[in-house]
MDTraj code that builds the backbone (N, CA, C; nanometers):
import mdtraj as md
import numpy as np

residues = "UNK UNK UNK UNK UNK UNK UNK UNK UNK UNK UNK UNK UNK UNK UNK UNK UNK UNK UNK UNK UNK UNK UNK UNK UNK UNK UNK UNK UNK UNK UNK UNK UNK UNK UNK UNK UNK UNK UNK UNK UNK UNK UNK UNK UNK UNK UNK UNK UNK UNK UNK UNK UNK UNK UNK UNK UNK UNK UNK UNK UNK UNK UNK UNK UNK UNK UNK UNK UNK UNK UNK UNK UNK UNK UNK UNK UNK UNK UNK UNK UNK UNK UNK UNK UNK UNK UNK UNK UNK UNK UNK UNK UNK UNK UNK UNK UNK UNK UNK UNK UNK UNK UNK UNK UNK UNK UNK UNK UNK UNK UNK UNK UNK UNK UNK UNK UNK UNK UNK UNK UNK UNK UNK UNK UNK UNK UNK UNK UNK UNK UNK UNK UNK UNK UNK UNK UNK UNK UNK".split()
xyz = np.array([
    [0.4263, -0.4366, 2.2476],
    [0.3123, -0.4880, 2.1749],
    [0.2682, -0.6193, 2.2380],
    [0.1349, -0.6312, 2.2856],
    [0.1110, -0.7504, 2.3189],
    [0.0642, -0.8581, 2.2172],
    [0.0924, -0.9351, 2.2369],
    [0.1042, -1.0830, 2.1616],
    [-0.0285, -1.1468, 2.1202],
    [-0.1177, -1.0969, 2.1740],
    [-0.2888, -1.1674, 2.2262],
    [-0.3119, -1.0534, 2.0931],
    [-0.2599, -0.9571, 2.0828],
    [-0.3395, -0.8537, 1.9917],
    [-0.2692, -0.8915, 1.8246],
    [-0.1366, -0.9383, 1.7987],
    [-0.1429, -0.9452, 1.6791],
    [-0.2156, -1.1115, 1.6103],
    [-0.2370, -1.0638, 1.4744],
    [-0.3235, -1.1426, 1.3896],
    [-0.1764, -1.2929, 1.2844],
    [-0.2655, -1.3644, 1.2768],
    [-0.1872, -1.4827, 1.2613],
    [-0.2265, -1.4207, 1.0373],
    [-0.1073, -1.4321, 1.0139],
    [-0.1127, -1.4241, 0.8861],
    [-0.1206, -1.5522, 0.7623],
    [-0.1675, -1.6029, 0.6926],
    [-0.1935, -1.6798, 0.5979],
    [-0.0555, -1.7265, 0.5087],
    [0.0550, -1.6890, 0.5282],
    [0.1392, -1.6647, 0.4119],
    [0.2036, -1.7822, 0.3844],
    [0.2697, -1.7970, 0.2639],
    [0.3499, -1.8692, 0.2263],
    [0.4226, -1.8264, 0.1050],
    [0.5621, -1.8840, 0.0544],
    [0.6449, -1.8516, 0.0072],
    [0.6890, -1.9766, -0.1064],
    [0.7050, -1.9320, -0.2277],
    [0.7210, -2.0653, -0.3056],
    [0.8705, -1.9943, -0.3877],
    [1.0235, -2.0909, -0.3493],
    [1.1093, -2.1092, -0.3622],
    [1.1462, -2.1300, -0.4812],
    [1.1900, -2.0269, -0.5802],
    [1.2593, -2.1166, -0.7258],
    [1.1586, -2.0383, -0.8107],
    [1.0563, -1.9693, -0.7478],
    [0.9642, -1.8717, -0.8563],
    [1.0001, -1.7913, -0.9306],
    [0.9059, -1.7016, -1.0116],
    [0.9800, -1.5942, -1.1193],
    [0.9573, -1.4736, -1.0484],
    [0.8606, -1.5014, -0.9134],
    [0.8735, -1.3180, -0.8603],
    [0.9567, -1.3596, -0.6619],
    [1.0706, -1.2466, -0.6276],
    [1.1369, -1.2447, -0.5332],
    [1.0108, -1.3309, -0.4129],
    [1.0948, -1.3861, -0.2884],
    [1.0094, -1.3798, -0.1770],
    [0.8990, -1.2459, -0.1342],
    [1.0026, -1.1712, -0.1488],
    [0.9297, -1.0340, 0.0077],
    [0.8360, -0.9829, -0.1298],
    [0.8553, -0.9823, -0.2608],
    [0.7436, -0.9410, -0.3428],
    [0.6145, -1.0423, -0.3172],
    [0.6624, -1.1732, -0.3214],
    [0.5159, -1.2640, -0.3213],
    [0.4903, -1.2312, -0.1466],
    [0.5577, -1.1967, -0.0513],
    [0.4732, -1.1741, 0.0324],
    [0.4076, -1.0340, 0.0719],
    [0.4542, -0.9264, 0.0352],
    [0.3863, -0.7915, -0.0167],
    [0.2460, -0.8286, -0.1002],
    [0.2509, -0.9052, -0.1891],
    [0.1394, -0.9214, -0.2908],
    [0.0305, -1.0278, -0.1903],
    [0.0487, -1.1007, -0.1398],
    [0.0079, -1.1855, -0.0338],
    [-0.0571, -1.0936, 0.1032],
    [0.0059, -1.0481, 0.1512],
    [-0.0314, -0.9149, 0.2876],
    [-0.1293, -0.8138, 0.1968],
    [-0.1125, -0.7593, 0.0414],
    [-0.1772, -0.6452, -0.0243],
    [-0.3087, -0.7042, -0.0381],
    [-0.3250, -0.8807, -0.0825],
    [-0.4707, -0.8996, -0.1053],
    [-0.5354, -0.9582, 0.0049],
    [-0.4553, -0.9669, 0.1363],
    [-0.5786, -0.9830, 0.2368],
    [-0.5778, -0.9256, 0.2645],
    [-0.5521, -0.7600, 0.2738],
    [-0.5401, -0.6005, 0.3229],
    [-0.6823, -0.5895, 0.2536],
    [-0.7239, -0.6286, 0.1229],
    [-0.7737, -0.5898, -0.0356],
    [-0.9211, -0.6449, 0.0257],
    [-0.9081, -0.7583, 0.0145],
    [-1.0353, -0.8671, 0.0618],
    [-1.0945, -0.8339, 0.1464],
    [-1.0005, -0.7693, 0.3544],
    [-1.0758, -0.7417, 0.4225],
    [-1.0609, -0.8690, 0.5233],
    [-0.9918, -0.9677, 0.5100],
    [-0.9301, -1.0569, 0.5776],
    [-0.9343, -0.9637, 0.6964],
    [-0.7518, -0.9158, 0.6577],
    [-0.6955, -0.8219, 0.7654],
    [-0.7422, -0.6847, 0.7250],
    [-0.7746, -0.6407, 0.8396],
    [-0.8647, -0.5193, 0.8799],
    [-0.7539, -0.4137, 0.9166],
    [-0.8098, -0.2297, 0.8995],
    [-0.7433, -0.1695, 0.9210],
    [-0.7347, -0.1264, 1.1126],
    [-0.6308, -0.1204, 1.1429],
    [-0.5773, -0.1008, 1.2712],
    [-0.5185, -0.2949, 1.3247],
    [-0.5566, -0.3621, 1.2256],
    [-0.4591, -0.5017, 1.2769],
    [-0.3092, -0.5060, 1.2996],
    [-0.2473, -0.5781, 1.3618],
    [-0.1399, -0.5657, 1.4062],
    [-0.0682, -0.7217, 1.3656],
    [0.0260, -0.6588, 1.2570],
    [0.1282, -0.7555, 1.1646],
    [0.2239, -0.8253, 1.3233],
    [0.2294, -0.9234, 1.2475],
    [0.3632, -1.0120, 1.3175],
    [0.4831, -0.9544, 1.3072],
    [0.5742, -0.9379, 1.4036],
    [0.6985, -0.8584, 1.4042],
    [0.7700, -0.9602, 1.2657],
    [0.8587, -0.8855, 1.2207],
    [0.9774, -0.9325, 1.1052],
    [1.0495, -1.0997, 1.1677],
    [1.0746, -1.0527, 1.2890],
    [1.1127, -1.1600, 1.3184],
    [1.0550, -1.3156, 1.3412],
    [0.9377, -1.2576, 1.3487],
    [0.8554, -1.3571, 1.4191],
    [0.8184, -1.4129, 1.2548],
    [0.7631, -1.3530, 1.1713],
    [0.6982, -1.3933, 1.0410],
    [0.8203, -1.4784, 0.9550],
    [0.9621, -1.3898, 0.9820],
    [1.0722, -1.4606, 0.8973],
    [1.0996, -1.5772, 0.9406],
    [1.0593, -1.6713, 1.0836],
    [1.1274, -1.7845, 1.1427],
    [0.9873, -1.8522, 1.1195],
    [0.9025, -1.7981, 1.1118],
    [0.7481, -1.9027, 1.0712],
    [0.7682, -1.9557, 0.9167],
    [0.7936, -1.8313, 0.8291],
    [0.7919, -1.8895, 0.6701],
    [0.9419, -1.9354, 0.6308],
    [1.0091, -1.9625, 0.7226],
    [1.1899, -2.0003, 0.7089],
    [1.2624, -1.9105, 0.5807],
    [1.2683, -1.8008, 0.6006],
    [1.2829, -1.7091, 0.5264],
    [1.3852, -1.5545, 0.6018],
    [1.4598, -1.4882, 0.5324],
    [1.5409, -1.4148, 0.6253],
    [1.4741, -1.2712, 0.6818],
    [1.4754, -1.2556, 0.7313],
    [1.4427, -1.1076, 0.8440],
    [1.4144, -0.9941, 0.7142],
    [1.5056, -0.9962, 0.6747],
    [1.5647, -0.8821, 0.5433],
    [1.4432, -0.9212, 0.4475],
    [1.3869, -1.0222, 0.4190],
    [1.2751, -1.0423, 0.2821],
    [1.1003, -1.0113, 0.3588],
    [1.1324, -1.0337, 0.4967],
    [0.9827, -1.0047, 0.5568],
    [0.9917, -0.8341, 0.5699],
    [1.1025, -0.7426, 0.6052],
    [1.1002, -0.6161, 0.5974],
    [1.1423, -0.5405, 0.5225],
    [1.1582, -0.6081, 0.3945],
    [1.1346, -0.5507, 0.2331],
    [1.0172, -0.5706, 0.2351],
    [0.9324, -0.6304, 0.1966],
    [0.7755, -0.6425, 0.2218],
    [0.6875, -0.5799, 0.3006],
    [0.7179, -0.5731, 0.4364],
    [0.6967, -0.4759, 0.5000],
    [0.7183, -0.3304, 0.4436],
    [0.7913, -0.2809, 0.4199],
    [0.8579, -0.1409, 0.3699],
    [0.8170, -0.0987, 0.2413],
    [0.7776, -0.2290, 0.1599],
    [0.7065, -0.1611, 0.0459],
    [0.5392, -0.1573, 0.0468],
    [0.5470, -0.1780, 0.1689],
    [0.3661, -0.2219, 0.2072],
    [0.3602, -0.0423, 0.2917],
    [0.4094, -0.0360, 0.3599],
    [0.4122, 0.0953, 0.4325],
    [0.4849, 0.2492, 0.3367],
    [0.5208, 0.1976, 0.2080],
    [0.5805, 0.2938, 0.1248],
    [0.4066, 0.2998, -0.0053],
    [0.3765, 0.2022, 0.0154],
    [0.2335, 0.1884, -0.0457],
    [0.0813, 0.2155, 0.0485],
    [0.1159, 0.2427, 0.1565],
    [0.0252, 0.3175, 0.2589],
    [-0.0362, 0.2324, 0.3196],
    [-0.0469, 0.0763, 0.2956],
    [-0.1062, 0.0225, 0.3669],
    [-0.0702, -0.0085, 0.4899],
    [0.0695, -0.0072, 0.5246],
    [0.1139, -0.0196, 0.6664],
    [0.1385, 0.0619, 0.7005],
    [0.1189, 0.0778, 0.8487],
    [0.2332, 0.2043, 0.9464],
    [0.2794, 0.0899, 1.0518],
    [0.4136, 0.1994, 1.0862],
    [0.5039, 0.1210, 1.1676],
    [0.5372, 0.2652, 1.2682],
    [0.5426, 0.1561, 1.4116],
    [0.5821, 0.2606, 1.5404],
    [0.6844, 0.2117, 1.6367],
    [0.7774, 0.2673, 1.6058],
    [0.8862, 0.2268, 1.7125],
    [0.8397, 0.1908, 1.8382],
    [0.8374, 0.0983, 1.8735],
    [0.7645, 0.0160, 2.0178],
    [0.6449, -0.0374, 1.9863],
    [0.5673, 0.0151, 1.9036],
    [0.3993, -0.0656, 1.8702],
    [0.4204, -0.1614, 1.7754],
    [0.5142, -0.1583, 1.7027],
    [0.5067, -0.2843, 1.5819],
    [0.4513, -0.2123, 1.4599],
    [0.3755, -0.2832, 1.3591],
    [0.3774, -0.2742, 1.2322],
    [0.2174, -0.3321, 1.2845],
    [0.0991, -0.2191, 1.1602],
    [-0.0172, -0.2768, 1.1943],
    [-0.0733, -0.2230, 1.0652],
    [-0.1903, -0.2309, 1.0243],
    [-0.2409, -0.2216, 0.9119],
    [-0.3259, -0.0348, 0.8774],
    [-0.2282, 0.0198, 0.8039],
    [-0.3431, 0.1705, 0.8336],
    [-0.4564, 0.2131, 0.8456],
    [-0.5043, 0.2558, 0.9527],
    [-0.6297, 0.2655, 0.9992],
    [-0.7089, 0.3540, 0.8746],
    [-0.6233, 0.4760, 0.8176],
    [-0.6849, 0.5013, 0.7046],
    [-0.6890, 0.5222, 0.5866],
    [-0.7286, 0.3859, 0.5219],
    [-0.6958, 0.3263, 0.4283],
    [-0.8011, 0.3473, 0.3360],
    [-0.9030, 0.4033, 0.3770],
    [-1.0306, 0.4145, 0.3060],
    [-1.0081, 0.5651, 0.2127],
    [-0.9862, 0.5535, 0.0565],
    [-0.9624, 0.6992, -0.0341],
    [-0.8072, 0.6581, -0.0562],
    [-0.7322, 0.5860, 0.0025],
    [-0.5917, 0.5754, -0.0133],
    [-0.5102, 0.5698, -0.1590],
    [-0.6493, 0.5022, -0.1984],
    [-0.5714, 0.3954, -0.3652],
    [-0.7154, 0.4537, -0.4531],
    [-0.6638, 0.5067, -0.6210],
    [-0.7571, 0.4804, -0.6916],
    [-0.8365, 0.3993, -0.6676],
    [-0.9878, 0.4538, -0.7172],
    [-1.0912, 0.3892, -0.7220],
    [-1.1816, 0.3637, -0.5873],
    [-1.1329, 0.4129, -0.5000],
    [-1.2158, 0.4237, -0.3844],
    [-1.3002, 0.5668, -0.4012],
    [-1.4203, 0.5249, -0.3655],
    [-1.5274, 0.6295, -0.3864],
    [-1.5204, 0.7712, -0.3391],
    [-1.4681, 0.7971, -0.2237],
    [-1.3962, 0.9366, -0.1628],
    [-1.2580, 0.9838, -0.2221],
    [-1.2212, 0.9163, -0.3111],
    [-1.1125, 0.9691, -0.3584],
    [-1.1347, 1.1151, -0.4841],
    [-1.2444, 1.1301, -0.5374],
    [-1.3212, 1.1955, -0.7021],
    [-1.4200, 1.2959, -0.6243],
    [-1.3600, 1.4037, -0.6503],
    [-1.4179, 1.5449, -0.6205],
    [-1.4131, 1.5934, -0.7222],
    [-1.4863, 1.7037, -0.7953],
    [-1.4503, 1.8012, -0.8902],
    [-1.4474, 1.9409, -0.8681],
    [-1.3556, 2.0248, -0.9142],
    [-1.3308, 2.1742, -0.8754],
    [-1.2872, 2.2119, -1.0147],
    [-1.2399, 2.3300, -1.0043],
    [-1.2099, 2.4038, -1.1870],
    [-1.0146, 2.4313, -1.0543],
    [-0.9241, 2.4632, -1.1299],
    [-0.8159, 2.4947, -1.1940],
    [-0.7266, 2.5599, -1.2966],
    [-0.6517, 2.6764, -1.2808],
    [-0.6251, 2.7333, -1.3740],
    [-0.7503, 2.7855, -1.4728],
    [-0.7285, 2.7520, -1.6054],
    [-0.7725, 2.8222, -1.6910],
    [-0.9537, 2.7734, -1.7069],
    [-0.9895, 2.7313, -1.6137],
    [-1.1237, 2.6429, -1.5665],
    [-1.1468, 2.4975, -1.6458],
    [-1.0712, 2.4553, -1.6255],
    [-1.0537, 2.3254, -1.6450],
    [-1.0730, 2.2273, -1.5159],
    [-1.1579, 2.1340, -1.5502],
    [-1.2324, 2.0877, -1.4037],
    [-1.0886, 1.9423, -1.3983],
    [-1.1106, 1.9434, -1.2782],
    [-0.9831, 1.8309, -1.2227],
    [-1.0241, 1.7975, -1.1022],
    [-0.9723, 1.6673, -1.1189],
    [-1.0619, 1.6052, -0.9520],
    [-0.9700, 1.6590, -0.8403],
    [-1.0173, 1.6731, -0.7300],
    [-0.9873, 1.7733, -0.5990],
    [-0.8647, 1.5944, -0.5436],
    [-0.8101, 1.6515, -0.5033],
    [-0.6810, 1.5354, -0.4536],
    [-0.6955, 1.5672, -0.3054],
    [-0.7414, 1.4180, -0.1778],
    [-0.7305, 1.3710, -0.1010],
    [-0.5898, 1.4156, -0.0644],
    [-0.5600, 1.4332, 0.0982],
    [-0.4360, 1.4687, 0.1824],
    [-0.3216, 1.3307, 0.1046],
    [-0.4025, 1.2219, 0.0219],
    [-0.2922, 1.1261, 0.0407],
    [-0.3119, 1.0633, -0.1288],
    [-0.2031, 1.0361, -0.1544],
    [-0.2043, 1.0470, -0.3100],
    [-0.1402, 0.8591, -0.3658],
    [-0.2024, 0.8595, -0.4968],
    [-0.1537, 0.7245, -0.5427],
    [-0.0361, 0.7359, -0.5966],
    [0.0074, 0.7034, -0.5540],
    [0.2133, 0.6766, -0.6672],
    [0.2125, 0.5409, -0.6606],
    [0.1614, 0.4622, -0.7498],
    [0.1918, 0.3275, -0.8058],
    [0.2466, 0.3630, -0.9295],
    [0.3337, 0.2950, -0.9346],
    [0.4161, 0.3498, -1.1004],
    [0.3480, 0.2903, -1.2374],
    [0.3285, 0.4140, -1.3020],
    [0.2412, 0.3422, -1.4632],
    [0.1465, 0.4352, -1.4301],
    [0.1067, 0.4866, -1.3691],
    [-0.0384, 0.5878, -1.3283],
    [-0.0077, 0.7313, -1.3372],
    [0.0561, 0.8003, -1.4674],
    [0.0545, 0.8984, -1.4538],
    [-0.0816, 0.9939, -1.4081],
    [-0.0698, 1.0966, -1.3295],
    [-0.1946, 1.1889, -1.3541],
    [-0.1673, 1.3199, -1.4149],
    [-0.2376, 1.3245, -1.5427],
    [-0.2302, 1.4789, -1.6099],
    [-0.3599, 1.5342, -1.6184],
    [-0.4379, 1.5175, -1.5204],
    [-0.5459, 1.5598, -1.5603],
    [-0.5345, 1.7124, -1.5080],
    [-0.4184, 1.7493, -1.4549],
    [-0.4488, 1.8884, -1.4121],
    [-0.3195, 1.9738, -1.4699],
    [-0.2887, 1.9428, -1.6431],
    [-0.2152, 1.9795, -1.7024],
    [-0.3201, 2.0521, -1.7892],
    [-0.3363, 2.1636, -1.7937],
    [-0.4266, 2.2354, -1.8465],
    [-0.3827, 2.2977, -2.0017],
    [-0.2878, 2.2650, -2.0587],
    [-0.2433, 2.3229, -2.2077],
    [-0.2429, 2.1723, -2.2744],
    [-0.3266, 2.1697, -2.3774],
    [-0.3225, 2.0423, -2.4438],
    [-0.1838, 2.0228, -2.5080],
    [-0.0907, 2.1065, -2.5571],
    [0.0472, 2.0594, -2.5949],
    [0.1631, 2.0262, -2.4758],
    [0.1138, 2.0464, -2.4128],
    [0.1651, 2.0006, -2.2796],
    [0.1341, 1.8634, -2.2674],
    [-0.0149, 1.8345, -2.2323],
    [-0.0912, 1.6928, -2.2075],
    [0.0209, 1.6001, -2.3555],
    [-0.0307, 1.6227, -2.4470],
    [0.0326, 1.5786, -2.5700],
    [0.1810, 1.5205, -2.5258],
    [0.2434, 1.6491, -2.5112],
    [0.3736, 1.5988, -2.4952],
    [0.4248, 1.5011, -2.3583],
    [0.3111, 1.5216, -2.2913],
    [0.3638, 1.4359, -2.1303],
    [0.3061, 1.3095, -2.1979],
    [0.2264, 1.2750, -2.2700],
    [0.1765, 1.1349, -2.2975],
    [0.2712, 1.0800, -2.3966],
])
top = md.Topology()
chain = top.add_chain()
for i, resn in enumerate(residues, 1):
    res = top.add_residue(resn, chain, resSeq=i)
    for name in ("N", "CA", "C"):
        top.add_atom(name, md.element.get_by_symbol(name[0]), res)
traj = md.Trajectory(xyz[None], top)
C-alpha cells in the first residue's frame, strides 16, 4: 500500500469515558464514513500506524476496525490495507435503493432485499412474516 494514497484521519480518544476506546473510534470512523469526509474506496491508516498516532494499543484500533468491516463499511485485503467500501451506497437502512416492492407468499407485498442486508441489532425485520400470529408473536 502506498503511503501518498492513505487519508489522514481526524480521531481522538478520551480516556476514563463511559464508552470503550475502539467503540469511540468505530463511532468516530462511522460518522466521517456518514458525513462524506471519508469517501468510499479511501484507504484507512494501517492498525499500527493509527494505534502509535492516538497512543492507544494495536488491539483497540482493530476492534474498531473489525466492527467497522463486520458493519460493511470497511473492507480489508491482505496486502492492500483496510479502505472504505466502495459499495456503500443501499448498504444501511434508509438509503433510497434499498425499498423495492414485490408480493410473497400469500401476496403480501414486502420490500425486495438488496444482495446486502442490515444486521444492526434492535432492527428486527418481519415484514415478510406473512401470518399475523406469527408477526404477533415475533413482536
Amino acid at each position: 500500500m502506498r503511503r501518498d494514497l492513505v487519508i489522514d484521519l481526524p480521531l481522538r480518544v478520551e480516556r476514563g469515558g463511559s464508552r470503550t476506546l475502539s467503540v469511540q473510534l468505530a463511532d468516530q470512523i462511522r460518522t466521517l464514513i456518514s458525513s462524506g469526509r471519508v469517501r468510499p474506496g479511501d484507504h484507512l491508516p494501517s492498525t499500527r500506524q493509527a494505534a502509535a498516532r492516538l497512543g492507544v494499543s494495536r488491539g483497540c484500533v482493530t476492534s474498531a476496525y473489525d466492527q467497522l468491516q463486520a458493519e460493511g463499511y470497511l473492507v480489508a485485503a491482505h496486502g492492500s490495507g483496510t479502505s472504505v467500501n466502495r459499495r456503500l451506497d443501499g448498504l444501511h437502512a434508509g438509503t433510497p435503493s434499498t425499498v423495492r416492492t414485490g408480493t410473497v407468499g400469500h401476496g403480501a407485498e414486502v420490500p425486495d432485499r438488496p444482495h446486502l442486508l442490515d444486521l444492526r441489532p434492535g432492527q428486527p425485520d418481519t415484514s415478510s412474516l406473512a401470518d399475523s400470529v406469527w408477526r404477533g408473536a415475533w413482536r
